[in-house]
C-alpha positions as CSV (number, residue, x, y, z in Angstrom):
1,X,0.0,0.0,0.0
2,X,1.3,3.5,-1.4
3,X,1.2,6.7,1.6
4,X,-1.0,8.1,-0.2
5,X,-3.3,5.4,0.4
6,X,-2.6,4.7,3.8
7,X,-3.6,8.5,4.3
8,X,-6.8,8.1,2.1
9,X,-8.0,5.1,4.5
10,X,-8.6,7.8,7.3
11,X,-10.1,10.5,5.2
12,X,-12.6,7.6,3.8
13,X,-13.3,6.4,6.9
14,X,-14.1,10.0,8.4
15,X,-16.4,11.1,5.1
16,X,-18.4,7.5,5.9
17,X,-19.1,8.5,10.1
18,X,-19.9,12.0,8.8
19,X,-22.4,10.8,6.4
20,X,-23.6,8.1,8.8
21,X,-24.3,10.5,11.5
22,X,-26.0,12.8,9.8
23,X,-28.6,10.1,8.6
24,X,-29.5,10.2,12.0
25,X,-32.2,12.7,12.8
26,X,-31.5,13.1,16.5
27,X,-28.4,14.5,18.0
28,X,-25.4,11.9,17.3
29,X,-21.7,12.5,18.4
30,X,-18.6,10.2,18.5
31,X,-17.1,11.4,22.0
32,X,-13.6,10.3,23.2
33,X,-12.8,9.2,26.5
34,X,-12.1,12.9,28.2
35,X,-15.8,13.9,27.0
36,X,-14.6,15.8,23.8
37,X,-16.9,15.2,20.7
38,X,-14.6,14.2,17.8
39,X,-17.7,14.3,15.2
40,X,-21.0,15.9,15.8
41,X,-23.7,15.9,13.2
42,X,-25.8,19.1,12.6
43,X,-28.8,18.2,15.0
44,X,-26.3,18.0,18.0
45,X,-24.4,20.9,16.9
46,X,-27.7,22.7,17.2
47,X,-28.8,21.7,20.9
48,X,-25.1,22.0,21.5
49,X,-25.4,26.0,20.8
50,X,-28.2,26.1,22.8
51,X,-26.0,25.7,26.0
52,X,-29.3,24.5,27.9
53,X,-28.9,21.0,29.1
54,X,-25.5,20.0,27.6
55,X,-23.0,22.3,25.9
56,X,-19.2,22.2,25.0
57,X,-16.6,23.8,27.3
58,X,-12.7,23.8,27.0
59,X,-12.9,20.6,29.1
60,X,-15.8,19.2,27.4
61,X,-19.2,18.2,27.1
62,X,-20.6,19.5,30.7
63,X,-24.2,19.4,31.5
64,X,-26.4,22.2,33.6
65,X,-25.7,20.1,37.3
66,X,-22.5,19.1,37.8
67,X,-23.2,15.5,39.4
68,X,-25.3,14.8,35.7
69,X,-21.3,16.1,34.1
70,X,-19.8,13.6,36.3
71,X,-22.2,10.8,35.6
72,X,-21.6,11.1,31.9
73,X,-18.1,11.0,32.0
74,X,-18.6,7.5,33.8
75,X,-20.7,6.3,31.2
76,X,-18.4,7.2,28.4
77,X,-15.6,6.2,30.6
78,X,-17.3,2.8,30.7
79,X,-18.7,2.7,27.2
80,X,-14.8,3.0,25.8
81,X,-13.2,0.8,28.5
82,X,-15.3,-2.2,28.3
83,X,-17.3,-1.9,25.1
84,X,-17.9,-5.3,25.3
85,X,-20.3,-5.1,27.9
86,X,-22.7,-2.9,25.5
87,X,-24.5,-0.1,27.2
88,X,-23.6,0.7,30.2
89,X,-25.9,0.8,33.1
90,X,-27.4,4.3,33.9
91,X,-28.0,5.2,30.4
92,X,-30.2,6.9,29.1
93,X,-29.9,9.5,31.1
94,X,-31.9,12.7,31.4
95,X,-30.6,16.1,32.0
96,X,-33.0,19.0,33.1
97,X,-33.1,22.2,31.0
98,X,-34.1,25.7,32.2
99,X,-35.3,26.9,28.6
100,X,-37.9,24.4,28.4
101,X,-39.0,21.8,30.9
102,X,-38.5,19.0,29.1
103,X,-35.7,17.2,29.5
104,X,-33.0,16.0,26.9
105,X,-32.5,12.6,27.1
106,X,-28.9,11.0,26.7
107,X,-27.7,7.5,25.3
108,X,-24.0,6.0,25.8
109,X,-23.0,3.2,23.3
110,X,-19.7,1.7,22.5
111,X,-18.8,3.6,19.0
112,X,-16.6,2.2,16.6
113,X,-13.0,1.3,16.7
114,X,-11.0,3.4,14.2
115,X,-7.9,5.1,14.3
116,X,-9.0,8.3,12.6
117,X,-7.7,11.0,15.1
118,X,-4.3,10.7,15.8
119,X,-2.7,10.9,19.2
120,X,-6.1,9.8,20.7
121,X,-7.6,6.8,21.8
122,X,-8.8,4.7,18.8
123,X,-12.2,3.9,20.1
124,X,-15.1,6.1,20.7
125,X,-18.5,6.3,22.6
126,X,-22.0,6.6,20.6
127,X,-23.5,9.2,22.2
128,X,-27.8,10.2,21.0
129,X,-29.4,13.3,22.3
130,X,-33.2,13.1,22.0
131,X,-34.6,16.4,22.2
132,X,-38.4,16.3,23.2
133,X,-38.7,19.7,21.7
134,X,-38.4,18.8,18.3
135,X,-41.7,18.3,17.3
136,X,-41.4,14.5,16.6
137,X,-44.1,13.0,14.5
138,X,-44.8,9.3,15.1
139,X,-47.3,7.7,13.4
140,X,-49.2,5.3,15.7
141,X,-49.7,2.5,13.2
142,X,-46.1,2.3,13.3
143,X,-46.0,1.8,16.8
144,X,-48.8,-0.8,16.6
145,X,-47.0,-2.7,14.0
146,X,-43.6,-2.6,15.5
147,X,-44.8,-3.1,19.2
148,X,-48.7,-4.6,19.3
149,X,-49.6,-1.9,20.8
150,X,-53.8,-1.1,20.8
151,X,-54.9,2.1,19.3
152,X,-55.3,3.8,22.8
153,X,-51.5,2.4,23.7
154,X,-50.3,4.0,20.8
155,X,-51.7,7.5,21.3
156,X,-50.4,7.4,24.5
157,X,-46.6,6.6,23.6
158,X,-46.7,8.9,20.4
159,X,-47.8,11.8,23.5
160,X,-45.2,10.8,25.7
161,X,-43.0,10.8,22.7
162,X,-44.0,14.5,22.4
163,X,-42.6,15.3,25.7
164,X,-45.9,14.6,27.6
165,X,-46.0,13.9,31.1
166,X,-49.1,11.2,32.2
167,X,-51.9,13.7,33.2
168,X,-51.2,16.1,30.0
169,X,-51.3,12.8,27.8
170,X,-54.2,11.9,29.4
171,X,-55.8,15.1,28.8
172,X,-55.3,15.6,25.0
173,X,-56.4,12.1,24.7
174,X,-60.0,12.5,26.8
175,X,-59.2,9.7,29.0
176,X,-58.4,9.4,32.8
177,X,-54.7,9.6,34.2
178,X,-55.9,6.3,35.7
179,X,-56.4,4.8,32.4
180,X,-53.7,6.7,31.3
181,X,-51.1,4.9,33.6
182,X,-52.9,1.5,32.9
183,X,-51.9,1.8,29.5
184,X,-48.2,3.1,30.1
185,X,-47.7,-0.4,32.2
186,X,-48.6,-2.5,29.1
187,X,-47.0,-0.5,26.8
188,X,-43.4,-1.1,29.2
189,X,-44.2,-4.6,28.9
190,X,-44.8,-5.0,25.2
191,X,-41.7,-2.8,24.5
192,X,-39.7,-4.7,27.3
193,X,-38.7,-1.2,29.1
194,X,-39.2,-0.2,32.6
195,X,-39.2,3.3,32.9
196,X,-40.2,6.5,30.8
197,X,-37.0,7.6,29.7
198,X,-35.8,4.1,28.4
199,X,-39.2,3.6,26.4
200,X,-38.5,7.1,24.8
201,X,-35.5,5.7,23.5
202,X,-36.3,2.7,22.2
203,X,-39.1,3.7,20.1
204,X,-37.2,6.7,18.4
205,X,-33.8,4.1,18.3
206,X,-36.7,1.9,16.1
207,X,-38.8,4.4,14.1
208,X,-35.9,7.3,13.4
């Protein structure tokens, strides 16, 4: 193999993550191990500018309370370190916002293995940021396709989707917060999650 080709590897390499990010319609950034974003497509550029929730300091990606900074660190930290153990526990994460009170919500993957930033570690952390704000359309026969979900199941998730909480979900959809939380407990157990946040994340991870 000529230089030049051993220098064109890289470049190729880079051009493919770029493109591959930006397919993604949620905030998506390669992030070393000290919390600096190597590659950042245009959707986490743009909550990144909004410094509410997360932003990018000279010491890296910090979030609004400091014990959320340090608990992202330890899940990149983990996410590089041991990337054979998939995602580490604690993500997703949420981290509060004081524009807007809903919440970005944060997922740490092992990233690929590559060797395109010299004098860094090779491998990198997958991190998504899911912002609530941004008007996501699901359709709900998607969601009753992909999950089995009933029509009323459905509505639901799409609203939470939205940034809902129960009782505001429950109002836009005429039915009682009881019913309401009835229907969030079968929708965690057809979509195998236990918690809000981690059912957010799966259905955009399967329909974005």
């Amino acid at each position: 193999m000529s230089a030049s080709d051993e220098m064109a590897a890289p470049r190729d390499v880079l051009i493919a993550l770029t493109y591959g990010l930006e397919l993604v319609r949620n905030g998506a950034m390669l992030v070393g191990s000290k919390a600096h974003p190597h590659l950042a497509n245009r959707a986490a550029l743009a909550i990144l500018a909004k410094k509410d929730g997360l932003w990018l300091s000279r010491t890296g990606l910090v979030a609004d309370r400091a014990s959320d900074t340090r608990l992202l660190q330890q899940l990149l930290h983990e996410a590089i370190r041991s990337p054979e153990r998939g995602e580490p526990n604690g993500s997703p994460v949420t981290l509060p916002r004081k524009a807007t009170h809903n919440a970005l919500i944060v997922r740490v993957v092992p990233g690929p293995g590559v060797g395109c930033w010299p004098g860094t570690d090779s491998r990198v952390a997958l991190m998504t940021v899911y912002d609530q704000d941004s008007n996501l359309d699901v359709d709900d026969s998607i969601l009753t396709r992909l999950y089995g979900l009933t029509r009323g199941e459905a509505a639901l998730a799409a609203h939470l989707l939205r940034g809902k909480s129960i009782e505001e979900a429950s109002e836009e959809l005429f039915i009682s917060p009881h019913t309401a939380r009835t229907h969030l407990k079968r929708i965690f157990m057809k979509t195998d999650t236990h918690r809000q946040t981690e059912l957010v994340v799966r259905i955009l991870s399967s329909v974005l």
